[in-house]
C-alpha positions as CSV (number, residue, x, y, z in Angstrom):
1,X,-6.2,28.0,-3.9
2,X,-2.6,28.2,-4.2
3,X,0.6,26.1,-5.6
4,X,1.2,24.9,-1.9
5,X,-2.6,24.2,-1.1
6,X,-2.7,21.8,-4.1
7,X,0.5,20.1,-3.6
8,X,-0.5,19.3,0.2
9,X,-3.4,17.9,-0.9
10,X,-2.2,15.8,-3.8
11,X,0.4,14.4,-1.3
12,X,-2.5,13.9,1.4
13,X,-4.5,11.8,-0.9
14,X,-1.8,9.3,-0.9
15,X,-2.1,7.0,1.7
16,X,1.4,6.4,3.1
17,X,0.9,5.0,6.8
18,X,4.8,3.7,8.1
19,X,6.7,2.6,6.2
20,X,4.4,3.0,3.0
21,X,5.8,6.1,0.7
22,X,2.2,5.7,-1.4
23,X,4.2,7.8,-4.4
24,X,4.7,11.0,-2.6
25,X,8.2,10.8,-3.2
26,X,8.3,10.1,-6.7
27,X,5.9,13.0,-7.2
28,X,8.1,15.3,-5.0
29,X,11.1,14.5,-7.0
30,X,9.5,15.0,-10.1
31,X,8.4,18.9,-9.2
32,X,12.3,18.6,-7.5
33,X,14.1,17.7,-11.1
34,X,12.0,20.2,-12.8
35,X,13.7,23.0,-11.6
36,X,17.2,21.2,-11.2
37,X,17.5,18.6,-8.6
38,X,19.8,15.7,-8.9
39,X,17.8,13.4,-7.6
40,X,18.5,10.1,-5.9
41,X,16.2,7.2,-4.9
42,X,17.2,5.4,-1.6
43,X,15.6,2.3,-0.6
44,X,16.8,0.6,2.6
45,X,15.1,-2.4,3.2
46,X,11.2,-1.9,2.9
47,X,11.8,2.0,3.3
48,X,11.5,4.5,0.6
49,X,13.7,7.3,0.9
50,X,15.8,10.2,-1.0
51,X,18.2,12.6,-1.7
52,X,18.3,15.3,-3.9
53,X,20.8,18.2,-4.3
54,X,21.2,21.5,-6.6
55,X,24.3,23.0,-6.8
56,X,27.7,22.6,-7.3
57,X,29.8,24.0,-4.8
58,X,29.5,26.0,-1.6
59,X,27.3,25.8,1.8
60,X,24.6,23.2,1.9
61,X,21.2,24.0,3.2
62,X,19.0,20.7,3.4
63,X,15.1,20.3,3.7
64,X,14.7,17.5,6.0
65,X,11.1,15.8,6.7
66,X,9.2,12.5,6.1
67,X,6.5,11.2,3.9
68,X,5.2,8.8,6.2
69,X,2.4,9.2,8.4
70,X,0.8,7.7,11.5
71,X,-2.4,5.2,11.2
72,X,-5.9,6.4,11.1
73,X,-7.6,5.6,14.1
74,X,-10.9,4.1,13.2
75,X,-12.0,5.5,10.5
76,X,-15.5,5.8,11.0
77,X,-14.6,8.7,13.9
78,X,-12.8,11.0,11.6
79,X,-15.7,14.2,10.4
80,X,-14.1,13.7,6.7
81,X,-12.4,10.3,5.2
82,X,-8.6,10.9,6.6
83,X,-6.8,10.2,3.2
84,X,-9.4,12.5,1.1
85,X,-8.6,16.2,2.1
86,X,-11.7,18.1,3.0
87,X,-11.5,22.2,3.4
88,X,-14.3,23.6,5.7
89,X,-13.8,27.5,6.1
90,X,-10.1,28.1,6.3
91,X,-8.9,24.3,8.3
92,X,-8.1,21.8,6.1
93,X,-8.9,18.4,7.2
94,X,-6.7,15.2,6.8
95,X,-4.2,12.8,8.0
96,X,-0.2,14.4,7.6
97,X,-2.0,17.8,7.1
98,X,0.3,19.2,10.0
99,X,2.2,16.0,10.4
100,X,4.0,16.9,7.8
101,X,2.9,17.2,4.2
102,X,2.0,20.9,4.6
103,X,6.0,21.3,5.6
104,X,7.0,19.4,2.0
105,X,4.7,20.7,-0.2
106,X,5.8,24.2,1.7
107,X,9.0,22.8,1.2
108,X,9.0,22.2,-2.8
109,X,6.8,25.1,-3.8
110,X,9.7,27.4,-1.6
111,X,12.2,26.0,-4.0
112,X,10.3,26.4,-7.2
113,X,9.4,30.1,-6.3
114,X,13.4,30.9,-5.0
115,X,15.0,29.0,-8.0
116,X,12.5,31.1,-10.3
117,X,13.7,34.0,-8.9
118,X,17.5,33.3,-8.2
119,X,18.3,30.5,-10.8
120,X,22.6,31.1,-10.3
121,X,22.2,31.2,-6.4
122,X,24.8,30.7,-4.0
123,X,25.4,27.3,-2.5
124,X,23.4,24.4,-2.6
125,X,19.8,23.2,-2.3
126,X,19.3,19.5,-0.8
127,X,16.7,17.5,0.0
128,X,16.4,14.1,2.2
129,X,13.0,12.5,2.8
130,X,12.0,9.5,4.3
131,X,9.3,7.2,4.8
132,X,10.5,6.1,8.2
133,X,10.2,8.8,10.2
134,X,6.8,7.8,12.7
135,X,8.1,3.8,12.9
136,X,11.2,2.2,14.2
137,X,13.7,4.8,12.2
138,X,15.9,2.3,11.2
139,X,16.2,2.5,7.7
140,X,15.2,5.9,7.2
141,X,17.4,9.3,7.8
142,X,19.9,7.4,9.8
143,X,21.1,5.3,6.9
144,X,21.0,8.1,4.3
145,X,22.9,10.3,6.6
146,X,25.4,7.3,6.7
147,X,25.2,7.4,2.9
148,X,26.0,10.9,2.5
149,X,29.0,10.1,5.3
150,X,30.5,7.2,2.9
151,X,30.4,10.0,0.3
152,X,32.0,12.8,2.2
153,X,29.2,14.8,1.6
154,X,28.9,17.1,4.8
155,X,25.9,19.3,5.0
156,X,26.0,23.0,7.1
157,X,22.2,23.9,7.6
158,X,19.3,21.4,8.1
159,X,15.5,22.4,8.1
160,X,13.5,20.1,9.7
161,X,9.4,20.2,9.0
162,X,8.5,19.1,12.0
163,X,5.4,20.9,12.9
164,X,7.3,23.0,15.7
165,X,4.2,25.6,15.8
166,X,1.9,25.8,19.3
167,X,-1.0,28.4,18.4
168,X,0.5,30.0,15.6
169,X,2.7,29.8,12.7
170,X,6.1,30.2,13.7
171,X,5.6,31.0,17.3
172,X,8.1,28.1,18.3
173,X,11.1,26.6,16.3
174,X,12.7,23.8,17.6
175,X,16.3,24.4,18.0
176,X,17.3,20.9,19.9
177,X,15.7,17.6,21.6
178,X,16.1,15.5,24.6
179,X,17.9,12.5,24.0
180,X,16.0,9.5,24.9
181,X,17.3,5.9,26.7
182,X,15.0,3.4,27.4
183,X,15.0,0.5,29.6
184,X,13.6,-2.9,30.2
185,X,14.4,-4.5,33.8
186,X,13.2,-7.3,34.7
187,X,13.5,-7.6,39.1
188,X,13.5,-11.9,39.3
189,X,12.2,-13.4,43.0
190,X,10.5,-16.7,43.7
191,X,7.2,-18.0,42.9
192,X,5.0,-19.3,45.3
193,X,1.6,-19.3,47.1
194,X,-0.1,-16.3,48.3
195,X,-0.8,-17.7,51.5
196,X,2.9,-18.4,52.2
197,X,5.1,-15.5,51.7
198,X,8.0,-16.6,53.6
199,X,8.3,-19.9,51.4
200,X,8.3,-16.9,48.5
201,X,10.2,-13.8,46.7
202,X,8.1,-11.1,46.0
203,X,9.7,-9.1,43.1
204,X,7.3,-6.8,43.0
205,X,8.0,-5.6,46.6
206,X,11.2,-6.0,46.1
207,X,11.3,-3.8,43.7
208,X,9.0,-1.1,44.9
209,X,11.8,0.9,46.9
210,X,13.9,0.6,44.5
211,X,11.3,2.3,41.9
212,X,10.6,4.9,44.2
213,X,14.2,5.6,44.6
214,X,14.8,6.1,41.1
215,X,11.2,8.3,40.8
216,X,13.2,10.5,43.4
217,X,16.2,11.0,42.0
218,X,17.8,14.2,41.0
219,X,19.4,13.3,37.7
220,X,20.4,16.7,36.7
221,X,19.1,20.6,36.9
222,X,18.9,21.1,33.2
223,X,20.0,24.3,31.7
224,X,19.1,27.5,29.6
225,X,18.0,25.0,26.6
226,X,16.9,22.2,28.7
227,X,14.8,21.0,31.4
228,X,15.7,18.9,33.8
229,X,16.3,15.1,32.6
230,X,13.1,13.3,33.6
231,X,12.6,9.7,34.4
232,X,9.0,7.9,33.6
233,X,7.9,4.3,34.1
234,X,5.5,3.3,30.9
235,X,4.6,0.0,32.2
236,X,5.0,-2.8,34.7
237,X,4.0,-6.1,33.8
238,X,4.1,-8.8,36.4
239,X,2.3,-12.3,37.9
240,X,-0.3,-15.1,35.9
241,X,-3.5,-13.3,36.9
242,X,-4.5,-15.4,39.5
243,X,-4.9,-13.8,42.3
244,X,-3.3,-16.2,44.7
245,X,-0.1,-16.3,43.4
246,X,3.0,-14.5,43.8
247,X,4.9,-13.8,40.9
248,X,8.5,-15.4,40.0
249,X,9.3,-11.8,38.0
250,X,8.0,-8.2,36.9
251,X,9.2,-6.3,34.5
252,X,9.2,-2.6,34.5
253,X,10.0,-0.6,31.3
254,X,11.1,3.1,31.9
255,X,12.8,6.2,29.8
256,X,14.7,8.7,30.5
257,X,14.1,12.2,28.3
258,X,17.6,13.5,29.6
259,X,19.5,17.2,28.9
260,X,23.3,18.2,27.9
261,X,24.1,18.0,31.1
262,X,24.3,14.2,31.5
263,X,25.5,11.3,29.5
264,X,23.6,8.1,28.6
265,X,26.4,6.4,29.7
266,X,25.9,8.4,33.2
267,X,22.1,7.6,33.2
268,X,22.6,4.1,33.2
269,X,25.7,3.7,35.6
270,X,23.8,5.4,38.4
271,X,20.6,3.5,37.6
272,X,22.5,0.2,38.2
273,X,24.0,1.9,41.6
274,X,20.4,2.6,42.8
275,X,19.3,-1.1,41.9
276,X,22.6,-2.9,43.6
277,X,21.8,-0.6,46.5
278,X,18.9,-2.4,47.1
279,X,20.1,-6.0,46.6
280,X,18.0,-6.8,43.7
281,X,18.7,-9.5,41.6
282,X,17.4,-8.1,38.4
283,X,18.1,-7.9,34.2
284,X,18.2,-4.8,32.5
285,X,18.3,-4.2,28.9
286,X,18.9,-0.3,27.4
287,X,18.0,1.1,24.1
288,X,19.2,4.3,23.1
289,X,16.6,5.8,20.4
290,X,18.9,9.2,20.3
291,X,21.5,11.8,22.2
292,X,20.6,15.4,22.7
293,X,21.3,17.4,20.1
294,X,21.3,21.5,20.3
295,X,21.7,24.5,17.8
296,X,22.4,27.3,20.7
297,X,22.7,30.0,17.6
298,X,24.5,30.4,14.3
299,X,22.9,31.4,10.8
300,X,20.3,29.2,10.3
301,X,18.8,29.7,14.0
302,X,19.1,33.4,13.3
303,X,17.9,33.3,9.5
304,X,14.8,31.5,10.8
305,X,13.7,33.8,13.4
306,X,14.2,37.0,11.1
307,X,12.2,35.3,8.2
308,X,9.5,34.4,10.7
309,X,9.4,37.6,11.9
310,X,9.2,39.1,8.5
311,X,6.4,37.2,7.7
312,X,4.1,36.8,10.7
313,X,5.8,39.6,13.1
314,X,6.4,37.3,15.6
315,X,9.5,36.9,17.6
316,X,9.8,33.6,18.1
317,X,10.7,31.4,20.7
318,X,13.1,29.1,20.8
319,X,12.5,25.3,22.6
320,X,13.9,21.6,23.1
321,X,10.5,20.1,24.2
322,X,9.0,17.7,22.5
323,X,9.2,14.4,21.9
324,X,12.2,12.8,19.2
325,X,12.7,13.8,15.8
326,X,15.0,12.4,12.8
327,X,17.1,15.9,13.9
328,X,19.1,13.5,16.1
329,X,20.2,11.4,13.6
330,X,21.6,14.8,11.6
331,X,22.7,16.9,14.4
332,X,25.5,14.5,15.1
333,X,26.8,15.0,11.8
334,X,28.5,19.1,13.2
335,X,25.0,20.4,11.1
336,X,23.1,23.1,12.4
337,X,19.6,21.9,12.9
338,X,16.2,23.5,13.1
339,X,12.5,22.1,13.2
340,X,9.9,24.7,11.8
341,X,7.1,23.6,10.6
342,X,2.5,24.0,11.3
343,X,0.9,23.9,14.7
344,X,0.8,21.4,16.1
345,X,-2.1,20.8,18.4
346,X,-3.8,18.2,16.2
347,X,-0.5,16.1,15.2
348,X,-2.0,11.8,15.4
349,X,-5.1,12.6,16.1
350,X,-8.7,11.8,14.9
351,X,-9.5,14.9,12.5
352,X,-5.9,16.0,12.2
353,X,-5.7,19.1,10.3
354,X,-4.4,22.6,9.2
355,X,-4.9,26.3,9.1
356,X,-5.0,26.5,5.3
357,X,-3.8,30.2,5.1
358,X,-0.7,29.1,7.3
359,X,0.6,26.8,4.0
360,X,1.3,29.8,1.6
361,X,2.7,31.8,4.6
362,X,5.5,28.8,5.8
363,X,6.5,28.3,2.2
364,X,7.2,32.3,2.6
365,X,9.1,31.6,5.7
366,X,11.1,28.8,4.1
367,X,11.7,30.9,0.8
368,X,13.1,33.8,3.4
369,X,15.4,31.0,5.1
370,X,16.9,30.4,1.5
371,X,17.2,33.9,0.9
372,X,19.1,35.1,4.3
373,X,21.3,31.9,3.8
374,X,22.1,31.5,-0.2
375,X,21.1,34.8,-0.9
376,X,21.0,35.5,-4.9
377,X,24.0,35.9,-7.7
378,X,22.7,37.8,-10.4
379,X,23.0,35.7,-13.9
């Protein structure tokens, strides 16, 4: 076994299902203050978060990830209990295994074993964790990074431990995300009896064209980083079950996954165009859960991929798919953000788990990010 082996597993053991911390953080800061962290509880309503820093002056590279994990699934499905980590061969078996305790125990041990080496190194060290990460992401990285803001505290690199990985260990980093708007519309007609459609207002066919419209439209061609910007209907909800009615409303929920090459406020000006172009009388409420962020190049993009490439010999690849990660809420900030972090084929699912030899090997990569970026000062 190995430093990073046995902190993954002492942080698995702690159940911490959003917006529970269940102690991880308090035992990361602990290892963190050992070897010099200032460290700084944050606790935003019922969320447990933190920030700790090491250094006095100069660039700032931050470990960014979350403590909190998705629920179970029943239980009684999973091969091992999911908050008791179980090795069998070399895959180690346990909720937040990939999703993403192996990224902060990689994270800490990466420190220990750079400080160790390089205790006068250049820059700065930081740290900000959270326990809101996999929930609404309210009170999580988005208020912290507001704190740091009220204190002028600007940060230049940010590591994400997103597991980023597709079959193996560093094959992908994430060097951006979609942005994602969300929408609730609610198309409004006239309730009445099956049998008499012309004394009624079907929404539903009312809004049908209109859906098919929007299903058809060509929002933008993407880019180089980006795919096109994609629109999906989730779910339409409409009528009292009987099946002799028609329905005074439906309401359709949809979300856009969109590129750099179109605004939000773009998105929903021509979704309101489509809809008045087919005379609907309709409600629509939007919810922005984050913009598009990007890191084309720079240092950290490049430190990454040659400390990957040290390590594992392979050139990685550089992608914005995915779903959302707290990286929008950092990017915004002028920071340089990267997600690297396990494979992730298993990520909330029953029997989520690891390749245990990958967990020494990313707390390499990670020590060769702090190396290529703060490089060493001899004492």
């Amino acid at each position: 076994m190995n430093a990073t082996y046995e902190l993954c597993c002492e942080l698995m053991r702690r159940p911490s299902v959003t917006p529970e911390d269940g102690g991880c953080q308090q035992q990361m800061m602990a290892r963190l203050a050992a070897i010099g962290f200032d460290c700084t509880p944050l606790r935003f309503g019922e969320v447990d978060n933190f920030w700790a820093v090491r250094g006095n002056s100069g660039p700032l590279l931050v470990f960014a990830g979350h403590t909190d994990v998705v629920p179970t699934g029943p239980q009684s499905q999973w091969r091992t209990p999911p908050f008791e980590p179980t090795l069998d061969g070399d895959t180690l078996y346990g909720r937040g295994a990939a999703d993403m305790k192996g990224s902060l125990a990689a994270m800490v041990v990466a420190c220990e074993e750079f400080v160790a080496a390089n205790p006068e190194h250049d820059g700065r060290i930081g740290f900000l964790i959270t326990s809101d990460e996999e929930g609404p992401a309210v009170n999580g990285t988005v208020r912290v990074m507001e704190w740091l803001a009220e204190r002028d505290e600007s940060i230049d690199w940010c590591l994400v431990g997103e597991p980023s990985s597709s079959a193996h260990l560093g094959d992908v980093i994430k060097n951006g995300r979609r942005g994602s708007l969300n929408a609730t519309l609610t198309v409004k007609g006239q309730q009445g009896h099956i049998a008499y459609p012309h004394l009624a207002d079907n929404p539903i066919h009312r809004a049908a064209p209109a859906l098919a419209a929007l299903a058809a439209e060509v929002w933008d061609e993407g880019n180089e980083f980006f795919p096109p910007t994609s629109m999906q209907v989730s779910n339409i909800n409409g009528g009292t079950g009987a099946t002799n009615m028609i329905p005074g409303e439906v309401e359709i929920v949809f979300n856009f996954r969109f590129s750099t090459e179109v605004t939000d406020a773009e998105l929903r000006q021509r979704t309101e165009a489509i809809l008045d172009a087919h005379e609907l009388k309709y409600a629509i409420d939007w919810s922005l859960s984050g913009q598009p962020f990007l890191t084309a190049s720079g240092a950290l993009v490049e430190a990454a991929r040659e400390s990957i490439r040290a390590e594992t010999g392979l050139d990685t690849e550089l992608s914005t798919a995915g779903g959302t990660s707290d990286g929008r809420f950092i990017a915004p900030y002028g920071v340089q953000v990267v997600e690297l972090g396990p494979v992730n084929a298993t990520i909330h699912k029953i029997d989520e788990c690891v390749h245990a030899p990958d967990l020494p090997r990313l707390t390499a990569i990670y020590r060769g990010i702090l190396e290529r970026l703060l490089g060493a000062v001899s004492p």
